[in-house]
C-alpha positions in Angstrom: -51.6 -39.0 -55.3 -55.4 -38.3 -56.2 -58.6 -38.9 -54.7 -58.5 -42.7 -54.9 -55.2 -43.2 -53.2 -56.6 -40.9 -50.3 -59.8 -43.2 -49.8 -57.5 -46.0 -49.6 -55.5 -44.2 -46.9 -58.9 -43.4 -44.9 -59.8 -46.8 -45.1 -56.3 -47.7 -43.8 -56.4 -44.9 -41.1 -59.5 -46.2 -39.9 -58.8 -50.0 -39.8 -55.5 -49.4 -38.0 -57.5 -46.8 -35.3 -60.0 -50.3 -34.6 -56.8 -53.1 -34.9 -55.0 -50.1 -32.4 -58.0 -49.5 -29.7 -58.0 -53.3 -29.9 -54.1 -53.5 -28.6 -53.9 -56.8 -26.8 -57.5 -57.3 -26.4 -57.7 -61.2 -26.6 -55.0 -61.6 -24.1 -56.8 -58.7 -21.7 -60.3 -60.8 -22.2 -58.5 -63.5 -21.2 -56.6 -62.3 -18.3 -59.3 -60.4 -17.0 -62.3 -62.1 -17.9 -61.5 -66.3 -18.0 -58.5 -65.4 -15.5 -56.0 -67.3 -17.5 -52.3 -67.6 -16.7 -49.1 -67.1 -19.1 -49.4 -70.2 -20.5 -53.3 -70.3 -21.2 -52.6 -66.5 -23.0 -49.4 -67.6 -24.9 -51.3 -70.9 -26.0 -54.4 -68.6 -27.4 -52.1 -66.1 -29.5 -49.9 -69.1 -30.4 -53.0 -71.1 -31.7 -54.7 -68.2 -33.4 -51.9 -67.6 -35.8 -51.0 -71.1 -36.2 -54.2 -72.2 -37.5 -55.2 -69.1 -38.7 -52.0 -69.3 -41.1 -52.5 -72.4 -42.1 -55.8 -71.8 -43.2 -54.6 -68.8 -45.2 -51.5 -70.9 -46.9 -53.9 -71.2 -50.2 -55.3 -67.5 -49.7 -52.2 -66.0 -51.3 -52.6 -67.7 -54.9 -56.4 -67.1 -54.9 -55.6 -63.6 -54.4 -53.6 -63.1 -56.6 -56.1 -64.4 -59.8 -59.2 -62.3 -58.1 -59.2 -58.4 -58.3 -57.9 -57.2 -55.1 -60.5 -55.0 -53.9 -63.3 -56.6 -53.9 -61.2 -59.5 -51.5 -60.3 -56.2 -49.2 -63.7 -55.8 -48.8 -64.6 -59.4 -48.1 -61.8 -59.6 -45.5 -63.0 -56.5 -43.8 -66.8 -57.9 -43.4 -65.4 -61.5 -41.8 -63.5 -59.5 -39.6 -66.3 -57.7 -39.0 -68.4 -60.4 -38.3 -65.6 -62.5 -36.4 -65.1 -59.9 -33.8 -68.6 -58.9 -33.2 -69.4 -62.4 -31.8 -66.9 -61.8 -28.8 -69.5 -59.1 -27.2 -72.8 -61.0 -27.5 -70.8 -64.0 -26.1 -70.0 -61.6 -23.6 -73.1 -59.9 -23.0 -74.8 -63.3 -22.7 -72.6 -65.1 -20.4 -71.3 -67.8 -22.4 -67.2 -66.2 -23.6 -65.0 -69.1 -23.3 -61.2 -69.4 -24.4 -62.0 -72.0 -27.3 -64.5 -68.9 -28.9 -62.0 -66.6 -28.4 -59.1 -69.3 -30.5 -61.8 -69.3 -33.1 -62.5 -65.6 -33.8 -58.2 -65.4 -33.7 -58.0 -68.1 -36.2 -60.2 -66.4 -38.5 -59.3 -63.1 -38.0 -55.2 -64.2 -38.7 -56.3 -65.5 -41.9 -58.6 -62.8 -43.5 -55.8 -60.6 -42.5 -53.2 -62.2 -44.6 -55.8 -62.0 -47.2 -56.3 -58.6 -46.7 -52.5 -57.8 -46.2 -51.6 -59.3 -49.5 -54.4 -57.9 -51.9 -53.9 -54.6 -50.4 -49.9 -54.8 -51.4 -51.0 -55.7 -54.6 -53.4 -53.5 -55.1 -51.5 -50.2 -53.9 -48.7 -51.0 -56.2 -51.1 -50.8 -59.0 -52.8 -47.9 -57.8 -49.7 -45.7 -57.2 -47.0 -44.9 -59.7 -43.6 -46.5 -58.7 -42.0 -43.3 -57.6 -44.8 -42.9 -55.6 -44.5 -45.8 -53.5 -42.2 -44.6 -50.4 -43.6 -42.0 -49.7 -47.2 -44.1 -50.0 -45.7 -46.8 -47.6 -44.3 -43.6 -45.0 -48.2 -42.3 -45.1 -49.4 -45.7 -43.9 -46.5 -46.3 -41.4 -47.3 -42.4 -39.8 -50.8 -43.5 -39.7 -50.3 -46.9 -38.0 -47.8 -45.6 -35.5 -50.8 -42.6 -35.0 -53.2 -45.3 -34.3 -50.8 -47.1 -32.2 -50.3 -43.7 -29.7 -54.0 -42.8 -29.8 -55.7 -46.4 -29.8 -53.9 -48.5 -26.4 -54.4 -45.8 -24.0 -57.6 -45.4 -25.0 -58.7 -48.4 -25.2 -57.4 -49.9 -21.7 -59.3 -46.5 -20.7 -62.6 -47.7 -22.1 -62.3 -51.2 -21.1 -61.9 -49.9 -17.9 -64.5 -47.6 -18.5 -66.9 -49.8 -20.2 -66.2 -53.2 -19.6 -63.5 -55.9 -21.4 -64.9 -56.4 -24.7 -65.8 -52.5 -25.5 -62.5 -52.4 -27.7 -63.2 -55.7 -29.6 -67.0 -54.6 -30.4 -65.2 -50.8 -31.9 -62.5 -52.9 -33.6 -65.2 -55.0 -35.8 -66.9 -51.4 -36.2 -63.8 -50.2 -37.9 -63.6 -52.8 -40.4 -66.9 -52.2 -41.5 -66.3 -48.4 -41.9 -63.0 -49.9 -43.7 -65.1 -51.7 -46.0 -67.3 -48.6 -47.1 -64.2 -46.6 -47.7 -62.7 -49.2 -49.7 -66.2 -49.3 -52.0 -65.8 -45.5 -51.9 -62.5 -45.6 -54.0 -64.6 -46.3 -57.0 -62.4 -46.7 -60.6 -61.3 -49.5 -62.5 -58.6 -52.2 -61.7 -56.0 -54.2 -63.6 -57.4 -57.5 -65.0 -55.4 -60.3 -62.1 -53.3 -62.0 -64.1 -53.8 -64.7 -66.2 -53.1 -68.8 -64.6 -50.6 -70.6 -67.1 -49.6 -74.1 -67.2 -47.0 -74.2 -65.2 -46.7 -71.9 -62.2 -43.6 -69.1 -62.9 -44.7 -68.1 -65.9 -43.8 -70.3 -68.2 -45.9 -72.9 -70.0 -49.1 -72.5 -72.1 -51.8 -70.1 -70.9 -54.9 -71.3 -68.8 -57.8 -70.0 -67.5 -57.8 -66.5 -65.9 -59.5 -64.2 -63.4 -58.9 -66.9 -60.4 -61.2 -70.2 -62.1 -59.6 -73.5 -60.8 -58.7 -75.2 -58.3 -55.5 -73.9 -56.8 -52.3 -76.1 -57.9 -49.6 -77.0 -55.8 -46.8 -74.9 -57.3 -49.1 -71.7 -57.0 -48.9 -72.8 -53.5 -45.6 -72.7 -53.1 -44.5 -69.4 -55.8 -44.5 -67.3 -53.1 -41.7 -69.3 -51.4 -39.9 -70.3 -54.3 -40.1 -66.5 -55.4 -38.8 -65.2 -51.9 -35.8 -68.2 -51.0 -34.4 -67.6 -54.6 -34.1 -64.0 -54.7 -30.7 -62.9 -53.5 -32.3 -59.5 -52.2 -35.2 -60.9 -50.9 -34.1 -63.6 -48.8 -32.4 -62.4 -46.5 -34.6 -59.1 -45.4 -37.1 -62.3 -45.4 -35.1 -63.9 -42.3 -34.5 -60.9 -40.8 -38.0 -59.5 -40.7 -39.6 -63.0 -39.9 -37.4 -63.9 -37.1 -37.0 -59.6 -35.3 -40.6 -59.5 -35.5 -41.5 -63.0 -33.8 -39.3 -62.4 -31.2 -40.7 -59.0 -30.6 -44.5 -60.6 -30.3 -43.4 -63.8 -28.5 -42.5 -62.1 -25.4 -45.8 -59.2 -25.7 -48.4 -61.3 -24.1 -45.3 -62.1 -21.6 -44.7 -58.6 -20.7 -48.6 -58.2 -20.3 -48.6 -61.0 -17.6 -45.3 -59.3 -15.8 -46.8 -55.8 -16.1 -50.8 -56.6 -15.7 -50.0 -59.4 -12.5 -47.2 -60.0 -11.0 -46.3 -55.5 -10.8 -49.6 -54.9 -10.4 -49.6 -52.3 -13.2 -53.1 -50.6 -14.0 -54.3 -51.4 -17.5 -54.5 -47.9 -18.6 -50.6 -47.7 -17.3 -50.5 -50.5 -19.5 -51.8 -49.3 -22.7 -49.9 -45.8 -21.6 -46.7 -48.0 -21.7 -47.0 -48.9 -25.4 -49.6 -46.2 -27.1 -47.1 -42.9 -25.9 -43.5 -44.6 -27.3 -45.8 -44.9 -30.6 -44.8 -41.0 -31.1 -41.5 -42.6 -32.1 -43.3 -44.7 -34.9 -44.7 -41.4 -36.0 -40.9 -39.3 -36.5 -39.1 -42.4 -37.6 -41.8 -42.7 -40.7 -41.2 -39.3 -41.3 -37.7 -39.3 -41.6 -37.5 -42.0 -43.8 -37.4 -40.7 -47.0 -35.1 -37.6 -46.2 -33.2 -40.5 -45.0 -33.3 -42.3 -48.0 -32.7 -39.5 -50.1 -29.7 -38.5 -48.0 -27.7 -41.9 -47.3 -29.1 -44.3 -49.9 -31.5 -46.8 -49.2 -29.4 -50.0 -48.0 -27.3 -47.8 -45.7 -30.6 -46.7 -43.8 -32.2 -50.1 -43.6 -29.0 -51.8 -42.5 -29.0 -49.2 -40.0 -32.1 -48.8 -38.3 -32.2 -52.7 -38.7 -29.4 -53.0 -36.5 -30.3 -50.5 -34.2 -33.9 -51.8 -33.4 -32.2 -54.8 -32.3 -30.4 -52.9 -29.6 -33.6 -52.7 -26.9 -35.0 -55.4 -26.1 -32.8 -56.9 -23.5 -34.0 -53.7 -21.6 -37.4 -54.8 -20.8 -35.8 -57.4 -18.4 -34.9 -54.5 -15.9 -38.8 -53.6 -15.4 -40.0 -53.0 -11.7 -43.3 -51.7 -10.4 -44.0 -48.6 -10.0 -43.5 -45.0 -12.0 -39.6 -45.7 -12.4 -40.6 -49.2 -14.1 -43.2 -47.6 -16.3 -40.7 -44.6 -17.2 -38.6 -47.8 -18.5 -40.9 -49.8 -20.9 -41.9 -46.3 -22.3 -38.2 -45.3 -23.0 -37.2 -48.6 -24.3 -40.2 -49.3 -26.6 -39.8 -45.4 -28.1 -36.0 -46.2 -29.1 -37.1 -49.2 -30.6 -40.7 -48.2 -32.2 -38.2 -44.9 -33.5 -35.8 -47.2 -35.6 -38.7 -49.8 -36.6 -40.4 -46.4 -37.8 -37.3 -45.4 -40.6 -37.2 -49.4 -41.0 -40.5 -50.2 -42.4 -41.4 -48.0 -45.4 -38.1 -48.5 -46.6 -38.2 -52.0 -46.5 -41.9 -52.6 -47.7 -40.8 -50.1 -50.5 -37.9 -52.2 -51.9 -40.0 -55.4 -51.5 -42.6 -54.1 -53.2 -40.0 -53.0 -56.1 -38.6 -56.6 -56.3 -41.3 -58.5 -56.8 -43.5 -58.2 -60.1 -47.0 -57.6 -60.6 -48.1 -61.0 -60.8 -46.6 -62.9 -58.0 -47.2 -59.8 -55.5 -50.2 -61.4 -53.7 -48.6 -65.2 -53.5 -45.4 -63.5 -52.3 -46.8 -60.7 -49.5 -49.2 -63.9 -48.5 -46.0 -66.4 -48.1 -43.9 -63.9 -46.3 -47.4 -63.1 -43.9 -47.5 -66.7 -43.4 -44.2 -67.4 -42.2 -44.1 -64.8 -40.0 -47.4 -65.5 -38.4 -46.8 -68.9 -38.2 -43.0 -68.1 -36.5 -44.7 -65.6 -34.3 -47.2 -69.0 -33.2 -44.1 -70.8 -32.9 -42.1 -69.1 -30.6 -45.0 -67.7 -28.4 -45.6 -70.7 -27.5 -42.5 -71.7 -27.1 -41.9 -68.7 -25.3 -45.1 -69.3 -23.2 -43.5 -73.0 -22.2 -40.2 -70.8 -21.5 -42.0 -68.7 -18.6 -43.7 -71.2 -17.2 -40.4 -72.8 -16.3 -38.6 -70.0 -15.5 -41.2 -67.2 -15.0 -41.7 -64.5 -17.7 -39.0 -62.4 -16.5 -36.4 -64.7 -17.6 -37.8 -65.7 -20.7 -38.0 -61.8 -21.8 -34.2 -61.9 -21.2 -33.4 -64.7 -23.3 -35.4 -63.2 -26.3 -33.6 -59.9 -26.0 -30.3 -61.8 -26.0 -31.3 -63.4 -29.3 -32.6 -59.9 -31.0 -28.8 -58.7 -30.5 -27.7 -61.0 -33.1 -30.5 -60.4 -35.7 -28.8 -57.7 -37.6 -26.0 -60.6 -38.8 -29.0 -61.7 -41.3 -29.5 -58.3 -42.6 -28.4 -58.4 -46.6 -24.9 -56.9 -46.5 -24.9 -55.2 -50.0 -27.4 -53.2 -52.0 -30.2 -55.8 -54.3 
């Protein structure tokens, strides 16, 4: 797919290596450094993604009129910056929980910025029958990054102190930034702002001058709940993925206090059933190719929805480890075939210039139902203890596939 797609891939490679090394790493700074109990860790992810997506709600549209690389680059240097605060706070003696909601907050929203330019932008850089197997590069090399970056990360913070894998994360997006700079080339014009968001009206101003109006606000939304294909993959992948991260800093508490779990066995836990990331991205397309798009995302959609509920039965010990590692692989495999597929079709289904508003909208809502129901979830354990609240999530994933579309868009 030529030289420029493969700097964008490096850049990618490397950015999901930092995000990766970084697994968890707020809620390990807090545990382990301000000593902070479920409710404290669920109310810092929460807040992070609440605020950070609401302060990224008008970052969509002013993507979208702004050539997408040069906002992948900004996004990668306040990230940059964001996260290399947390070590000299460190180093200096004053890290406190409220620093550490800030740094989330900001790093949420530059990476819905960053999420939907980069969308965007691949779809302009890679020819349409191109775009699977584009999508099944970046999901190998996230689930890659995923193996290789927990383990050894817990290793180093263990190693090297709590903050080690925040300081390398900000180091990545920097070297992000330079490979994105790297890719060189031209770029479509963003399109043009008309009178009336949609499309329709007389022309206005272009190349992202304005002020942002209400109804490029919303296009995103409008675009998505409309769309008989779109909107139901849209309640699906909001509501398996926010159930998924709800009960994460959860099963860090369980794992991390009360089993007494080490937090390399931690980061061993989720980095080796990454592997399963790795085949189910490669056996996508054949997939695809074989049974027809809808029939393997209805699939694998209902299949990740199967393992959950088996991260209730964790003990201490090897035979409780051997569990989460099992689990987690069965469910990483079939998340693995799920993702480039889906990303793929959305991609097709939405046209050039609403892709920013409408990656941005769906980034939004699913941040801001991840907020929701962590700390929702966090209240859950503090009643009933994180064991039981893990259970209850798992009992809601079974019926998640009931949303999935039921015929081909």
């Amino acid at each position: 797919m030529g030289r420029r797609f493969g700097w964008l891939w490096a850049a990618y490679a490397v950015n999901a290596f930092g995000t990766w090394l970084a697994f968890d790493a707020f809620a390990l700074v807090a545990i382990l450094v301000l000593h902070a109990g479920p409710a404290e860790v669920s109310l810092l992810t929460a807040t992070g993604l609440a605020v950070g997506t609401a302060a990224a709600v008008p970052l969509g549209p002013w993507v979208e009129f702004r050539r997408k690389r040069p906002v992948m680059i900004a996004m990668d240097l306040t990230r940059c910056a964001a996260l290399a605060s947390i070590p000299v706070a460190y180093v200096l003696g004053v890290l406190g929980l409220a620093q550490l909601v800030v740094v989330s907050v900001v790093v949420s929203a530059a990476g819905i910025a960053f999420g939907a330019a980069a969308g965007a932008y691949l779809k302009s850089l890679v020819p349409a029958e191109d775009l699977l197997v584009a999508n099944g590069r970046f999901e190998a090399t996230n689930w890659t990054a995923t193996v290789l970056g927990p383990p050894l990360g817990t290793a180093a913070i263990g190693l090297f102190g709590p903050v080690v894998t925040l300081a390398a994360d900000a180091v990545s997006h920097l070297l992000s930034a330079a490979g994105l700079r790297a890719i060189g080339g031209g770029e479509p014009p963003p399109p043009a702002r008309t009178g009336r968001s949609g499309g329709c009206g007389e022309s206005g101003r272009s190349g992202g001058s304005g002020r942002l109006r209400r109804g490029e606000l919303l296009e995103g939304w409008r675009y998505i709940l409309t769309h008989p294909a779109l909107r139901p993959l849209f309640f699906n992948t909001v509501l398996v993925n926010a159930l998924i991260m709800a009960t994460a800093p959860l099963l860090a508490v369980l794992m991390l206090g009360d089993l007494g779990f080490a937090p390399w066995q931690y980061g061993l836990a989720f980095g080796l059933p990454c592997l399963g990331g790795i085949l189910g991205a490669r056996l996508a397309r054949p997939l695809v190719t074989r049974f027809g798009r809808h029939r393997v995302m209805r699939t694998a959609g209902t299949l990740r929805a199967c393992w959950s509920l088996g991260l209730v039965l964790v003990g201490p010990g090897a035979g409780g480890l051997l569990l989460v590692i099992v689990v987690e692989f069965a469910l990483i495999t079939c998340t693995g075939v799920f993702n480039p597929v889906f990303a793929t079709h959305r991609l097709e289904q939405v046209p050039a210039d609403r892709t920013a508003r409408t990656l941005a909208a769906w980034s939004v809502s699913g941040k801001t139902t991840v907020a929701a129901l962590t700390a929702l979830w966090g209240l859950l354990a503090a009643l009933t203890g994180p064991r039981a609240a893990i259970g209850a999530a798992g009992l809601l994933m079974l019926f998640t596939p009931l949303l999935l579309p039921r015929r081909e868009g």
